[in-house]
C-alpha positions as CSV (number, residue, x, y, z in Angstrom):
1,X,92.8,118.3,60.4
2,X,92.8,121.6,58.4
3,X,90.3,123.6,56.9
4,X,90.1,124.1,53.5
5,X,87.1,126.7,53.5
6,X,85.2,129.1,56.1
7,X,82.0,126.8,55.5
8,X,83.9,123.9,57.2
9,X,84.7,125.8,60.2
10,X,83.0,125.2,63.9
11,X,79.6,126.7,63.9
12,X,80.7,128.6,66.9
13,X,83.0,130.3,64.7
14,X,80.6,130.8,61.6
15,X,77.9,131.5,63.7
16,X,79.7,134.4,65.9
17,X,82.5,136.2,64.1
18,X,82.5,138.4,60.9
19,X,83.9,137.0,57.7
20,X,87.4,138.7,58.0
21,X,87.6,137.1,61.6
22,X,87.0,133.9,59.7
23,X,89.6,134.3,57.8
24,X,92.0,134.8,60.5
25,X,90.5,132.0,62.3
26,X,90.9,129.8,59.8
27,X,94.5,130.4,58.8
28,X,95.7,130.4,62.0
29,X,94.5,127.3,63.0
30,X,95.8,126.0,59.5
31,X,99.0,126.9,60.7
32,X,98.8,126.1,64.4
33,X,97.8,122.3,63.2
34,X,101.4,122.1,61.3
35,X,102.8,123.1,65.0
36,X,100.6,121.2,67.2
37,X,99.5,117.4,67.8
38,X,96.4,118.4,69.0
39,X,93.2,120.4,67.7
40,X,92.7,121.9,70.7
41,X,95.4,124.1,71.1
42,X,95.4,124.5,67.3
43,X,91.6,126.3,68.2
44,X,92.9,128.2,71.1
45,X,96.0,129.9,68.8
46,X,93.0,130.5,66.4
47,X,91.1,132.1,68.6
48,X,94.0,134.0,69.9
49,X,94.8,135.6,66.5
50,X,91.4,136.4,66.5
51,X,91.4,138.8,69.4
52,X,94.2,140.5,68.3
53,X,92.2,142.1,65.6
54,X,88.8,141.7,66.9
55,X,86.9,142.1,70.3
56,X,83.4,141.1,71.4
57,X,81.6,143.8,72.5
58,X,78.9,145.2,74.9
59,X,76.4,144.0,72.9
60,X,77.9,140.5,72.8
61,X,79.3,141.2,68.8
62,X,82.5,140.4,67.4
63,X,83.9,144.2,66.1
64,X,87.3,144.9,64.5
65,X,89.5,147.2,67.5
């Protein structure tokens, strides 16, 4: 399964992370599903490429390092 657009993605994504985080979230996990069987790890190599640009702070917010 792929997503074709940020309003289709898990609401613990939508619901947490800014829009640009989205964006990453969603194309790599578009990606990862090409690599991967499994949805799983295709969400754990999203969520991956998410903290590479973003980190949740003290507050409990997703912010751009």
């Amino acid at each position: 399964m792929s997503y074709t657009s940020l309003k289709h993605l898990p609401k613990s994504v939508t619901d947490h992370l800014p829009h640009h985080a989205q964006e990453i979230y969603k194309k790599a996990f578009n990606s990862a599903t090409k690599e991967y069987d499994e949805d799983e790890t295709a969400h754990q190599v999203a969520w991956s490429a998410v903290e590479q640009t973003y980190y949740k702070n003290e507050d409990g917010k997703w912010v751009e390092k």
